[in-house]
KOLGU-4560 file (N, C-alpha, C; in nm, 3 decimals, padded with zeros to 5 digits):
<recs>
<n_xx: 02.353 n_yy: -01.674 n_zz: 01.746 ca_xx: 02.475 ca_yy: -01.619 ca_zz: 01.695 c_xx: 02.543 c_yy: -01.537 c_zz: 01.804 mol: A seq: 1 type: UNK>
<n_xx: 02.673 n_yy: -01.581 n_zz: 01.851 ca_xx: 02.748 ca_yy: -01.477 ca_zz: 01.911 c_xx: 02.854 c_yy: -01.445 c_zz: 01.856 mol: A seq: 2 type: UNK>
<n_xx: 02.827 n_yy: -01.265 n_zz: 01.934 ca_xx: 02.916 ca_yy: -01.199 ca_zz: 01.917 c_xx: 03.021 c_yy: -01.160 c_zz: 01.975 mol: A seq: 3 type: UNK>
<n_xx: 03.145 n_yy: -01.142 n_zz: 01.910 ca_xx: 03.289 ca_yy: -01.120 ca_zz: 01.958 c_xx: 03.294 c_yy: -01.002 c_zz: 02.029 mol: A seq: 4 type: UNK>
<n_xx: 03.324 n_yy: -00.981 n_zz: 02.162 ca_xx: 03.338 ca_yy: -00.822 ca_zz: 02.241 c_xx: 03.348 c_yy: -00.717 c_zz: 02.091 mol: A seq: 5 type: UNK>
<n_xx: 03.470 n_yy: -00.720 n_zz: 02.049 ca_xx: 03.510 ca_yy: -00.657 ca_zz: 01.931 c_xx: 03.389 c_yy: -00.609 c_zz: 01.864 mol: A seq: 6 type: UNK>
<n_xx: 03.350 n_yy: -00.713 n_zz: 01.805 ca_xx: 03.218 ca_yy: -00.684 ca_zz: 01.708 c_xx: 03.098 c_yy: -00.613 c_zz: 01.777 mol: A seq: 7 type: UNK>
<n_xx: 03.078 n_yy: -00.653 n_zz: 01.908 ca_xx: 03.016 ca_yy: -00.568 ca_zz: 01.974 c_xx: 02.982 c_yy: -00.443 c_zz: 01.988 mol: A seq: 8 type: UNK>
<n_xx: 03.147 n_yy: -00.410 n_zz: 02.004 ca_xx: 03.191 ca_yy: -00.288 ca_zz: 02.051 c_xx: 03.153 c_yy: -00.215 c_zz: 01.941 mol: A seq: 9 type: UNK>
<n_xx: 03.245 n_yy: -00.233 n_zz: 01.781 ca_xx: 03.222 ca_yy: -00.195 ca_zz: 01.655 c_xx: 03.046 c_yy: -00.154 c_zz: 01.656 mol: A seq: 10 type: UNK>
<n_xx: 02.952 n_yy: -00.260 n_zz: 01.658 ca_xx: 02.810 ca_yy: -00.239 ca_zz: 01.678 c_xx: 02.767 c_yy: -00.126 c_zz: 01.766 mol: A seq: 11 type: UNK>
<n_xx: 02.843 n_yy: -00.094 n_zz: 01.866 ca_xx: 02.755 ca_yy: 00.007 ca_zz: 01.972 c_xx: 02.834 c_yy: 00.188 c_zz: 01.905 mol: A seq: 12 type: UNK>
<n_xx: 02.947 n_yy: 00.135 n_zz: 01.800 ca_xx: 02.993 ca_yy: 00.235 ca_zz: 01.723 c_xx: 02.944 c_yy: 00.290 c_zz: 01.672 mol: A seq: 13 type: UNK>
<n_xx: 02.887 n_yy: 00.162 n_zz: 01.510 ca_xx: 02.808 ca_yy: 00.253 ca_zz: 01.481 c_xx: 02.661 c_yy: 00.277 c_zz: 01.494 mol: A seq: 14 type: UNK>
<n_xx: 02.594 n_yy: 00.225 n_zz: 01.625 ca_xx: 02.466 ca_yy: 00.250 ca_zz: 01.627 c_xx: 02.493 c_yy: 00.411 c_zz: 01.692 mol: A seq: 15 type: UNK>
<n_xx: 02.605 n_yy: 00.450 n_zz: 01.785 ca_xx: 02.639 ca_yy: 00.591 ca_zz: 01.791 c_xx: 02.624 c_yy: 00.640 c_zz: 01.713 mol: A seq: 16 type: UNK>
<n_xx: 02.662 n_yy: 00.668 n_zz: 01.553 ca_xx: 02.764 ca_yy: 00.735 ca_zz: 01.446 c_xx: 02.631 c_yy: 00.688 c_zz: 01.355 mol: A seq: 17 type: UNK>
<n_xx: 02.534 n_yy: 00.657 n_zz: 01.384 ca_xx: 02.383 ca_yy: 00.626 ca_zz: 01.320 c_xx: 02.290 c_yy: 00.752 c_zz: 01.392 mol: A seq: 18 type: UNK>
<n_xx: 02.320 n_yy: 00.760 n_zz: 01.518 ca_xx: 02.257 ca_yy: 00.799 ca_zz: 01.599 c_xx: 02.254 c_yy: 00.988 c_zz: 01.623 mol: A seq: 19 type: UNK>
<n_xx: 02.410 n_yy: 01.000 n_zz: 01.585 ca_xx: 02.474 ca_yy: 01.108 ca_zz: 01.544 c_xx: 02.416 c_yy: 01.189 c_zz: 01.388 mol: A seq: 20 type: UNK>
<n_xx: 02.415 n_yy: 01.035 n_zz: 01.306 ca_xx: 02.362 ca_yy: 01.148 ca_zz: 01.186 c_xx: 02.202 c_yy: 01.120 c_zz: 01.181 mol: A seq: 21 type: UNK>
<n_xx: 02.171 n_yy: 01.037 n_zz: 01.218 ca_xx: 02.022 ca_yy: 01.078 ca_zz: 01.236 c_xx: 01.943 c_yy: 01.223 c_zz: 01.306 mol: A seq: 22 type: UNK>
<n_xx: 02.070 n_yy: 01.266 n_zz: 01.382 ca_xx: 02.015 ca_yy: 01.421 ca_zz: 01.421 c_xx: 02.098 c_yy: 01.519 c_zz: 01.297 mol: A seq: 23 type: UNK>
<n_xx: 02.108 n_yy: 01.508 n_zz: 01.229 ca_xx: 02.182 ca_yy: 01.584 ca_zz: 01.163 c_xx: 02.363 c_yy: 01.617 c_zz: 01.138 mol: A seq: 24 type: UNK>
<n_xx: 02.431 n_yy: 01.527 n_zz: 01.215 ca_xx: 02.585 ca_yy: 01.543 ca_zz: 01.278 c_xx: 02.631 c_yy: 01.479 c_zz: 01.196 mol: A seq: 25 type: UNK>
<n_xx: 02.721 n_yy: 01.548 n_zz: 01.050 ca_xx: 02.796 ca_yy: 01.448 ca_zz: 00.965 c_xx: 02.739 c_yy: 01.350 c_zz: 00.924 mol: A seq: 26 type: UNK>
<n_xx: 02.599 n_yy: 01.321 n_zz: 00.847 ca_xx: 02.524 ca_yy: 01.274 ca_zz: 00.772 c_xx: 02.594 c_yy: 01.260 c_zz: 00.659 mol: A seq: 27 type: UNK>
<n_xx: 02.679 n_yy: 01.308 n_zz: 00.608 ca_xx: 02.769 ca_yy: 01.243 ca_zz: 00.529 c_xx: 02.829 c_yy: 01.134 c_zz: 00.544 mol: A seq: 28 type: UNK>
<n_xx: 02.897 n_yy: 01.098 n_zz: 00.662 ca_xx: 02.933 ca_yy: 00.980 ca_zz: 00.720 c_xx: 02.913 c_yy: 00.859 c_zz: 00.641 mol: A seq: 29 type: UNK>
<n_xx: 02.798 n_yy: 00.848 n_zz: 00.609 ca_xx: 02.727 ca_yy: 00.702 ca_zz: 00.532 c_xx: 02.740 c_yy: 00.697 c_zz: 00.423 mol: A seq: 30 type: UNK>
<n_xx: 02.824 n_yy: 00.575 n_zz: 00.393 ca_xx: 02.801 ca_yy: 00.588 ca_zz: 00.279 c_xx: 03.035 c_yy: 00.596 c_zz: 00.238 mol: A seq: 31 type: UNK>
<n_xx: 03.042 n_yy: 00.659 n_zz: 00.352 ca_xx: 03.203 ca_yy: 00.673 ca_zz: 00.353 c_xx: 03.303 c_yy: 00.560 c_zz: 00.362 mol: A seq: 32 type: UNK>
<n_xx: 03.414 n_yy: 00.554 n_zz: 00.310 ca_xx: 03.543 ca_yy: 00.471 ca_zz: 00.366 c_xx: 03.516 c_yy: 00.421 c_zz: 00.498 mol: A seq: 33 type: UNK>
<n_xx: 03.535 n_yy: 00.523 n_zz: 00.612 ca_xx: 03.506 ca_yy: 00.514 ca_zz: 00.775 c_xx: 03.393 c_yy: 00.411 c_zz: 00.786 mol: A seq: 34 type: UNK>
<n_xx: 03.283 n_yy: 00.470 n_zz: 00.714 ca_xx: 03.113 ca_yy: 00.387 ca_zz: 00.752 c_xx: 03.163 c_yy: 00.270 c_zz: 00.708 mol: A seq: 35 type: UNK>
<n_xx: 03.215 n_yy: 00.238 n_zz: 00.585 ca_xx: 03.200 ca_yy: 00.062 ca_zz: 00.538 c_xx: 03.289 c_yy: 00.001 c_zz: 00.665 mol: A seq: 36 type: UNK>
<n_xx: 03.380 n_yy: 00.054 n_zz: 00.694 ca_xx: 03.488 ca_yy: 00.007 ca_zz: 00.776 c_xx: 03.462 c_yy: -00.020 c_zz: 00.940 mol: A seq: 37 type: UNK>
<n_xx: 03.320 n_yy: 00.062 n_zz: 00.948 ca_xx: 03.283 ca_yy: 00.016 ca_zz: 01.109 c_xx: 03.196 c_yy: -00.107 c_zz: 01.045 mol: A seq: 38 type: UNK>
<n_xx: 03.095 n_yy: -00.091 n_zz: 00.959 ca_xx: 03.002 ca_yy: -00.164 ca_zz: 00.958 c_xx: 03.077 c_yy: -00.329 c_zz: 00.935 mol: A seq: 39 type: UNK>
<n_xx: 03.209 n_yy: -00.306 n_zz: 00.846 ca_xx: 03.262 ca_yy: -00.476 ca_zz: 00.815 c_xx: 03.358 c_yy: -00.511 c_zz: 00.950 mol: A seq: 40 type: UNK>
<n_xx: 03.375 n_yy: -00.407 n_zz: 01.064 ca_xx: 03.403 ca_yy: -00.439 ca_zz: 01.206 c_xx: 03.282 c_yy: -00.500 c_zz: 01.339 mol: A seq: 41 type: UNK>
<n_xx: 03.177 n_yy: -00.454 n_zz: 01.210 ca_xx: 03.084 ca_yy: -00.495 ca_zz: 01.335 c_xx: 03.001 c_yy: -00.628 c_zz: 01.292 mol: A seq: 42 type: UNK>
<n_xx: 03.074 n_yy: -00.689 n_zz: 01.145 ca_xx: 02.990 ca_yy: -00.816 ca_zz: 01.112 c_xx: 02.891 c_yy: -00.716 c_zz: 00.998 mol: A seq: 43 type: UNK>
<n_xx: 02.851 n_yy: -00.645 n_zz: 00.947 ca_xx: 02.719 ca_yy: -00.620 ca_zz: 00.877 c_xx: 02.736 c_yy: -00.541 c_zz: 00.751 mol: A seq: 44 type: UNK>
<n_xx: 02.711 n_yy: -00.577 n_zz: 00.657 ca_xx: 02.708 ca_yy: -00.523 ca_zz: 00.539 c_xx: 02.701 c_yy: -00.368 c_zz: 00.523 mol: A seq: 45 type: UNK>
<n_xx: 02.792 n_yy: -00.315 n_zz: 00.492 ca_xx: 02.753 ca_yy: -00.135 ca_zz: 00.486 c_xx: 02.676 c_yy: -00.133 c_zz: 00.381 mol: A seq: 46 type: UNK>
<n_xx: 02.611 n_yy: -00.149 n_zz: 00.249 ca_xx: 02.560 ca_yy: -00.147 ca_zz: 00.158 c_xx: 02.402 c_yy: -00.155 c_zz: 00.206 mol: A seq: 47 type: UNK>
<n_xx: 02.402 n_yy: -00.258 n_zz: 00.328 ca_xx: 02.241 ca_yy: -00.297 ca_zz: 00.374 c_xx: 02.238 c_yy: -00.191 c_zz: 00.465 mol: A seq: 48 type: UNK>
<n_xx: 02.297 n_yy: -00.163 n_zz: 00.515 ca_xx: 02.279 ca_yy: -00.067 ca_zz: 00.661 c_xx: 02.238 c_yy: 00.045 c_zz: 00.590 mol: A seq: 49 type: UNK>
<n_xx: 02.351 n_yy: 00.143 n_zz: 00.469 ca_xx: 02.320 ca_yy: 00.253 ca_zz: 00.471 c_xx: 02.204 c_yy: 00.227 c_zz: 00.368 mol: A seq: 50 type: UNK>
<n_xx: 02.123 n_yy: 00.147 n_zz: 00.323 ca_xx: 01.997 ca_yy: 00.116 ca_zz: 00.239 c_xx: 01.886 c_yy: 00.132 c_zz: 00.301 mol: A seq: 51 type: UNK>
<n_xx: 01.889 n_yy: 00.054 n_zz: 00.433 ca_xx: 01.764 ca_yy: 00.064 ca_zz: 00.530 c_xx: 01.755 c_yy: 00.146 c_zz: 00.636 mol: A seq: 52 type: UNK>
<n_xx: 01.902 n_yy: 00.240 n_zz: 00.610 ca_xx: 01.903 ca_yy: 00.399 ca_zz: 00.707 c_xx: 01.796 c_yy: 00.492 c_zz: 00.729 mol: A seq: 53 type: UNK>
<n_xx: 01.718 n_yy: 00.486 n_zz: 00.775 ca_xx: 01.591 ca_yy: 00.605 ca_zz: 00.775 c_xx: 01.611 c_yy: 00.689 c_zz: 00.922 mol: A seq: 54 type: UNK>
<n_xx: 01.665 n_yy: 00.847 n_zz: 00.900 ca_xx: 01.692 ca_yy: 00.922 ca_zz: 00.994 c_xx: 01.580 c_yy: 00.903 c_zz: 01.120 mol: A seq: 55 type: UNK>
<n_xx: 01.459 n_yy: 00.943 n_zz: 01.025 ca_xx: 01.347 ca_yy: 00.981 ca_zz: 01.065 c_xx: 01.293 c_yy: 00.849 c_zz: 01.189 mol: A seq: 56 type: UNK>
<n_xx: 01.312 n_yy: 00.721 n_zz: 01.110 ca_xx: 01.275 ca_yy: 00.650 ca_zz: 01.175 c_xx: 01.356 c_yy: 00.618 c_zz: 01.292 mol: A seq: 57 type: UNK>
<n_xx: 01.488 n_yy: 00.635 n_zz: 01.265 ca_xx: 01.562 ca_yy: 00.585 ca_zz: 01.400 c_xx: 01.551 c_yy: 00.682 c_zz: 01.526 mol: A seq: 58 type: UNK>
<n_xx: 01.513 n_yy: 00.803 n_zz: 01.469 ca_xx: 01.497 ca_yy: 00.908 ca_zz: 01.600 c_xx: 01.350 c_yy: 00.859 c_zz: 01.637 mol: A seq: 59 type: UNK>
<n_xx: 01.294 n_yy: 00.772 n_zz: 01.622 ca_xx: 01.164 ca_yy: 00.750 ca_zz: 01.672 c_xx: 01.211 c_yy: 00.617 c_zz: 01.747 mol: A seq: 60 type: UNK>
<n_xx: 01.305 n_yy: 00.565 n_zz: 01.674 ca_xx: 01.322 ca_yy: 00.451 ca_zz: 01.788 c_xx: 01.423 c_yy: 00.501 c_zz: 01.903 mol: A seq: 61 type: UNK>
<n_xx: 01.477 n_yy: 00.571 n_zz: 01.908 ca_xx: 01.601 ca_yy: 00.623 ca_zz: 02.009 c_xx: 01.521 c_yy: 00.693 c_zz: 02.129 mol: A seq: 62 type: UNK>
<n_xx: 01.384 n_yy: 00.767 n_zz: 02.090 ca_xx: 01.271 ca_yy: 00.837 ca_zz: 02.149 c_xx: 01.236 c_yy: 00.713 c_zz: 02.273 mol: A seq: 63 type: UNK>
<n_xx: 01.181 n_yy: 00.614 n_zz: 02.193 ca_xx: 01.117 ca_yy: 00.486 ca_zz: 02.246 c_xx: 01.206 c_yy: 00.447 c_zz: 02.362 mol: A seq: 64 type: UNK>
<n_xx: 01.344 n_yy: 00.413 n_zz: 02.308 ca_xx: 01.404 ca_yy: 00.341 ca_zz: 02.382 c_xx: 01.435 c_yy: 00.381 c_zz: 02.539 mol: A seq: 65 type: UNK>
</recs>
């Protein structure tokens, strides 16, 4: 599957704006107008994303990376 620069871009958005409230920064975010609106820019269901959101876990993968 490829992806469109665009969609890309949208993707590295909100893995930011994931990344952001996984430390605590506007954790509200999810779940918002804004959130559905990156996630249906980046190709991906906002409903699945903010479902399988685990703060905890993504600061363990951001650690890793």
């Amino acid at each position: 599957m490829t992806r469109s620069p665009e969609a890309r871009l949208w993707h590295a958005i909100l893995a930011h704006a994931l990344h952001d409230a996984a430390r605590g920064k506007d954790a509200g975010w999810i779940g918002s107008t804004d959130f559905e609106a990156v996630c249906t820019l980046a190709g991906l269901d906002p409903q699945a994303v903010a479902e399988r959101f685990d703060p905890e876990r993504f600061r363990r993968l951001m650690q890793a990376a």
